[in-house]
MARKOLKOL-864971 format. One line per 8 residues: number of its first residue (from 1); their letters; for each residue y, z, x of N, C-alpha, C. Coordinates in Angstrom, 1 decimal. Example, Ala and Ser with C-alpha at 12.3 -4.5 7.8 and 13.67 -1.06 7.14 Angstrom:
MARKOLKOL-864971
1> AS> -5.7:7.8:13.2:-4.5:7.8:12.3:-3.3:7.8:13.2  -2.2:7.1:12.8:-1.1:7.1:13.7:0.0:7.9:12.9
end
This chain:
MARKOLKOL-864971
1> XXXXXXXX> -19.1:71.2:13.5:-18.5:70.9:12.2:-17.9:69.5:12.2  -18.8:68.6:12.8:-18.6:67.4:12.9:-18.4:66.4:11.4  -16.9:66.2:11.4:-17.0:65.1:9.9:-17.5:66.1:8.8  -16.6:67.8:8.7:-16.8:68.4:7.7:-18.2:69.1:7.1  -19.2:68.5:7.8:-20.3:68.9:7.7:-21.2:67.4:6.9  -20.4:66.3:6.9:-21.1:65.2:6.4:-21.9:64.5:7.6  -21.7:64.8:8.6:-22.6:64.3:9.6:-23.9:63.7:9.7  -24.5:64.5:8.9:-26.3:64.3:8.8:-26.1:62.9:8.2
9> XXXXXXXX> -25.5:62.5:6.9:-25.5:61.2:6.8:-25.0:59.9:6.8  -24.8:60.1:7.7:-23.8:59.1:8.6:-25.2:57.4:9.2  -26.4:58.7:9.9:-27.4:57.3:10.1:-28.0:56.8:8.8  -28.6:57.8:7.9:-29.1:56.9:6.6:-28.0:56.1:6.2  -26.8:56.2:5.7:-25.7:55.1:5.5:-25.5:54.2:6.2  -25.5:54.0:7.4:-25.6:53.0:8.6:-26.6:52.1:8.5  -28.3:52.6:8.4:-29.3:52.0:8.0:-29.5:51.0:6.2  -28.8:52.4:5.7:-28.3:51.0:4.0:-27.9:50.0:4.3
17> XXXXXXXX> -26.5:50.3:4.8:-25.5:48.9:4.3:-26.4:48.1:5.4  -26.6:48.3:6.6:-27.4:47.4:7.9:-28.2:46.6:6.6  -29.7:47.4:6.3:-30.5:46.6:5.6:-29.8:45.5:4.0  -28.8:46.1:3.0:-28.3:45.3:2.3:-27.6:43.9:3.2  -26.8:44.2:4.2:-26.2:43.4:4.9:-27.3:42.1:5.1  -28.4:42.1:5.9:-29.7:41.6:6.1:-30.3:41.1:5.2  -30.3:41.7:4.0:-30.8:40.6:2.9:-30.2:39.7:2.3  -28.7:40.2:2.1:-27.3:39.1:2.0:-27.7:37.7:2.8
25> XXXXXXXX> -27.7:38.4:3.6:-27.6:37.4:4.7:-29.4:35.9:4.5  -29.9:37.0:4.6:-31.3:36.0:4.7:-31.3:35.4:3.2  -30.8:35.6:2.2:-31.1:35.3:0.9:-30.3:34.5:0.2  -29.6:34.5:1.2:-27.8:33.5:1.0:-28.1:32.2:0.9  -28.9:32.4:3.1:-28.7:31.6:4.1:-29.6:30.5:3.2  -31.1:31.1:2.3:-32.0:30.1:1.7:-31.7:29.5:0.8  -30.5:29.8:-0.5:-30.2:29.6:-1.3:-29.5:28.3:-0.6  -28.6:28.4:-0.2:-27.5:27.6:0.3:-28.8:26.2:1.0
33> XXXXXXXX> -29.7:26.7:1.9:-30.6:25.6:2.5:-30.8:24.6:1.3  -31.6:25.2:0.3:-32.2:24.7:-0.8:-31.3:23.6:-1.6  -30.1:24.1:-1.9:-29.2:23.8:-3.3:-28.6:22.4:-1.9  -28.1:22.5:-1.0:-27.9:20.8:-0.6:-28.8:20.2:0.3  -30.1:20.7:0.7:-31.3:19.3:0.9:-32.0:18.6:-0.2  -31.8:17.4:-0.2:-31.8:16.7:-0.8:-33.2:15.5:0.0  -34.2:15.4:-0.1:-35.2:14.3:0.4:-35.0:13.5:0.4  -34.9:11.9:1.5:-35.0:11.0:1.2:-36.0:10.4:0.6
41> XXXXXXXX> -37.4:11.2:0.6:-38.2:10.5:-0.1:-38.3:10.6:-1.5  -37.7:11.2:-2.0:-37.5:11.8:-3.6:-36.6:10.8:-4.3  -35.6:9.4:-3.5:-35.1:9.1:-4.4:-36.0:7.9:-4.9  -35.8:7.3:-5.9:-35.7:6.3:-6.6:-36.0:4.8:-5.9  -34.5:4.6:-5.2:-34.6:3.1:-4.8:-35.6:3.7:-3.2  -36.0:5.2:-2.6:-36.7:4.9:-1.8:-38.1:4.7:-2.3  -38.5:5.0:-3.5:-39.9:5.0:-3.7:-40.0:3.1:-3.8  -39.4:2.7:-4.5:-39.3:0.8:-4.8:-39.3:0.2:-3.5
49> XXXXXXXX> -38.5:0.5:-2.3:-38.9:0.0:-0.9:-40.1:0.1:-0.7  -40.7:1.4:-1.1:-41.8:1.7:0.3:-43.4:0.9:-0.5  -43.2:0.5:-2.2:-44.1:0.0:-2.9:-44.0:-1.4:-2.7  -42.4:-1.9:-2.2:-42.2:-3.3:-1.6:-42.9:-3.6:-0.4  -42.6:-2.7:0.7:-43.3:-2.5:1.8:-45.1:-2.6:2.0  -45.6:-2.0:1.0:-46.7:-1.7:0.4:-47.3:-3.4:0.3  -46.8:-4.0:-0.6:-47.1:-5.2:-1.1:-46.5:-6.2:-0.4  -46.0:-6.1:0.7:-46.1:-7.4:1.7:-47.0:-7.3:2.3
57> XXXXXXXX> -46.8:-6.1:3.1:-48.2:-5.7:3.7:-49.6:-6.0:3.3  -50.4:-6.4:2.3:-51.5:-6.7:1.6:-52.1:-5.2:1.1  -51.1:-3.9:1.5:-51.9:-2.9:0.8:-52.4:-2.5:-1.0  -51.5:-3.1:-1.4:-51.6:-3.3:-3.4:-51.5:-4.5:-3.6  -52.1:-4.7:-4.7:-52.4:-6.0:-5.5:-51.2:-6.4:-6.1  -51.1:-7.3:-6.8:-50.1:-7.6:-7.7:-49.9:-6.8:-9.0  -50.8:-6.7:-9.6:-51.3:-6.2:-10.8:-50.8:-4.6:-10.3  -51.3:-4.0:-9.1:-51.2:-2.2:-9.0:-49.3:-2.9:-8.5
65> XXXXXXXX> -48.8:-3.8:-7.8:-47.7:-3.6:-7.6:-46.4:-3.3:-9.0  -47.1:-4.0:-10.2:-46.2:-4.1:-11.2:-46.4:-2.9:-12.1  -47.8:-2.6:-11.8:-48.1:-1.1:-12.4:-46.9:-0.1:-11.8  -47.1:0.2:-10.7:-46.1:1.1:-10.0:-44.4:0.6:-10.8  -44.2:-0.4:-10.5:-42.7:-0.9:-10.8:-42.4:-0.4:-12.2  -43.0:-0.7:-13.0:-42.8:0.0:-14.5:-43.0:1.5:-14.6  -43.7:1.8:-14.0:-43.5:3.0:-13.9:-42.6:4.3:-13.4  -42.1:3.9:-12.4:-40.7:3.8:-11.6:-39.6:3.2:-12.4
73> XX> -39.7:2.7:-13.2:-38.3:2.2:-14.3:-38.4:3.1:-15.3  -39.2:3.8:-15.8:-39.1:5.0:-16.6:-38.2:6.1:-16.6
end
């Protein structure tokens, strides 16, 4: 007469909160990942370097360089 006779569910309750606990946890952990990485290649003044870079290098023309630049001031 162990625990009044509540015994039997003692493991299924153990196994709930365990499994709630575990999704807390994993669903937090991704939220939180997401909401402060931030890409460096996503900003702005990085995309205008790498189209500078681009056009020392001889990889774009003049013409595709200023195409890009106006476009990126949008």
């Amino acid at each position: 007469m162990m625990w009044f006779g509540w015994g039997f569910l003692f493991i299924p309750l153990c196994l709930v909160f365990g499994a709630i606990a575990i999704y807390y946890l994993i669903f937090s952990s991704r939220n939180n990942c997401r909401s402060h990485y931030t890409p460096i290649y996503n900003s702005p003044s990085r995309a205008r370097e790498i189209i500078d870079e681009r056009y020392a290098k001889g990889d774009i023309t003049k013409e595709e360089f200023q195409q890009i630049r106006k476009e990126l001031e949008r």
